[in-house]
C-alpha positions in Angstrom: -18.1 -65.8 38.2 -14.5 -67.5 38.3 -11.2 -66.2 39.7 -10.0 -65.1 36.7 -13.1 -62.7 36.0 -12.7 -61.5 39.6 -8.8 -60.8 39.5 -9.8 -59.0 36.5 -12.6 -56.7 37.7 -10.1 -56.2 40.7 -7.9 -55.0 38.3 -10.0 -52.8 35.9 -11.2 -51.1 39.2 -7.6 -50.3 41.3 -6.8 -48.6 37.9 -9.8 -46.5 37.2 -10.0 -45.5 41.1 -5.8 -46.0 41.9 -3.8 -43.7 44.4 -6.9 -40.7 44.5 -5.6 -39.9 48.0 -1.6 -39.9 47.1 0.9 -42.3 45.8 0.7 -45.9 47.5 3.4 -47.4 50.1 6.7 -48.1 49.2 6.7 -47.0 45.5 9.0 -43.9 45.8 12.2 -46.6 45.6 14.7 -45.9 42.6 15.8 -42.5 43.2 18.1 -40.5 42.6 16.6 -40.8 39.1 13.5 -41.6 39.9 10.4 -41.1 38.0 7.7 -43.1 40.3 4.5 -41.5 39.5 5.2 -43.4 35.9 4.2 -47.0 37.9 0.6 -45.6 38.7 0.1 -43.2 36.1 0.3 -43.3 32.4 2.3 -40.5 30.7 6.0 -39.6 29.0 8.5 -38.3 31.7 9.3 -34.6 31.1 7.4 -34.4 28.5 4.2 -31.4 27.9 4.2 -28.3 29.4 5.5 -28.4 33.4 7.9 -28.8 35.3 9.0 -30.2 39.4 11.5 -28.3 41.2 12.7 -27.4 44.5 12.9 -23.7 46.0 14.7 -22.9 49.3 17.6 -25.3 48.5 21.0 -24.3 50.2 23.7 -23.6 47.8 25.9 -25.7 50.8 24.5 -27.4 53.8 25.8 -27.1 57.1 25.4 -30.4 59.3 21.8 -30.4 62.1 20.6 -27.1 60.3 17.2 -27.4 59.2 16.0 -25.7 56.2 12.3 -25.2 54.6 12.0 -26.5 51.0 9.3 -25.8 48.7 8.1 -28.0 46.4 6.1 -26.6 43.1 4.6 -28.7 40.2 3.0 -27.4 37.4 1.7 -28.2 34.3 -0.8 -27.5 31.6 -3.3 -30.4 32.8 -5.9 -29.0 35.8 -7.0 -31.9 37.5 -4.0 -31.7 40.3 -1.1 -31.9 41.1 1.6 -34.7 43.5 4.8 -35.4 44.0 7.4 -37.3 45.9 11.0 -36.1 47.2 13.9 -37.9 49.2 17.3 -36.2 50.1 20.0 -39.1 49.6 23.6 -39.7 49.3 24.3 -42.8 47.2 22.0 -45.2 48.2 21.0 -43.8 52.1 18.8 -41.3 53.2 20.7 -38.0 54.0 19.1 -35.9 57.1 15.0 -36.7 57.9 12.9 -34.7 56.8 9.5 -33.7 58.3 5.7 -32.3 57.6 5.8 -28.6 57.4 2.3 -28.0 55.6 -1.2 -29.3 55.1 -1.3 -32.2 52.4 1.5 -34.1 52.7 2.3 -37.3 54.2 6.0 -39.5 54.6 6.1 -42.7 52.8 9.1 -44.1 54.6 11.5 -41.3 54.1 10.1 -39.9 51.3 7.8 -36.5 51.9 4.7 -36.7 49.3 1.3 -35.3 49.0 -1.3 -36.8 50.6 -4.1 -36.2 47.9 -3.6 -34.1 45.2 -3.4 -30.4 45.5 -5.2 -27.7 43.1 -2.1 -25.4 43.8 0.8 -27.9 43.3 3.0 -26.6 45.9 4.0 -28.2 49.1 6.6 -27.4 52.2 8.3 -29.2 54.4 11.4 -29.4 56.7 14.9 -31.1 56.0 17.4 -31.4 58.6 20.6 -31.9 57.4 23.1 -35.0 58.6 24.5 -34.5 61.8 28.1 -35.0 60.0 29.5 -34.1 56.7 27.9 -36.9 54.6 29.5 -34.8 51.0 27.3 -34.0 48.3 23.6 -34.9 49.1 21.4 -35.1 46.0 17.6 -34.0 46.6 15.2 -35.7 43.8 11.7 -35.3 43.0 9.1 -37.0 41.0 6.0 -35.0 40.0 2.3 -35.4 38.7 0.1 -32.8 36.5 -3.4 -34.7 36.0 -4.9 -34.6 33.3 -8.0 -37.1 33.2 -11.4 -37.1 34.3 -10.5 -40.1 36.5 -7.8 -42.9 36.8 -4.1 -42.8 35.5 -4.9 -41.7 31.9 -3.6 -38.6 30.1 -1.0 -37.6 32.8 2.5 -35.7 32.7 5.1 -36.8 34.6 8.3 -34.5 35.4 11.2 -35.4 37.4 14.4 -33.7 38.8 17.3 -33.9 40.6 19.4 -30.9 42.7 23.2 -31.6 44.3 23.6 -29.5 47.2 27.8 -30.1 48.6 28.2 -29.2 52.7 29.9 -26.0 53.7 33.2 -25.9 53.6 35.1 -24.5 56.7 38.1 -22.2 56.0 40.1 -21.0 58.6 42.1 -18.2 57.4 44.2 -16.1 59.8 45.7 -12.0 58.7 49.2 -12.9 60.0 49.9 -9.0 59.5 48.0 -8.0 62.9 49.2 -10.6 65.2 51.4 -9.2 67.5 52.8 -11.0 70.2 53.9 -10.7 73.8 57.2 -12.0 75.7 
């Protein structure tokens, strides 16, 4: 057998048994508008009957507050369900984020699942920048399986959530002050 028909085999083989325990290292890399499960897995983004999205989100953040996020992928395929998230500001991670339940794993600083889930729900932790950072943009990329085995017959859905930092107003009733001489 040559080189060629090995690299070949090789090839035919990473596809039909690729990423069964989770996405692979260092793919979760274009976000904010992301939509990585497309380089393993064959399917149209946002397209078929699912969706990704993010549950316990602050409407504002405050800075070193930590707050649980949730999340939920579904979809009409029943083989299982991943995902990857990232919290970022422009082109930097914003705040770390860390395990919070079973199945998930970090890539870097990206929180995914660590083999795919039957439920297609996931939580972990995010604590916020120590600082105002302004408008932090959370983004997910999300997987309903669909075929028997490999990358075939997928959907892919993907979304992305601002979330601004909490403004601080300081206000004073300048009818009841009353001052002393």
């Amino acid at each position: 057998m040559n080189i060629k028909n090995i690299k070949y085999l090789i090839s035919i083989f990473s596809i039909i048994y690729a990423n069964s325990s989770g996405p692979p290292s260092g793919y979760a890399n274009n976000a904010p508008n992301y939509s990585n499960c497309t380089i393993c897995h064959n399917g149209n983004v946002n397209s078929g009957d699912g969706s990704i999205s993010f549950i316990g989100l602050p409407q504002f953040y405050s800075p070193e507050e930590t707050y649980s996020i949730e999340v939920v992928v579904s979809g009409e395929n029943s083989r299982g369900y991943g995902f990857q998230a990232i919290a970022m500001v422009n082109d930097y991670v914003a705040g770390s984020i860390s395990l919070n339940s079973s199945n998930t794993e970090m890539n870097g600083n990206y929180v995914q699942q660590s083999s795919r889930s039957d439920n297609g729900s996931w939580v972990f932790d995010w604590l916020a920048p120590s600082s105002d950072v302004g408008e932090v943009i959370f983004s997910g990329s999300g997987l309903a399986t669909g075929g028997n085995s490999g990358t075939g017959g997928d959907h892919v859905f993907i979304t992305s959530v601002s979330v601004s930092p909490q403004q601080v107003s300081t206000q004073h009733d300048k009818r009841n002050i009353k001052f002393l001489l």
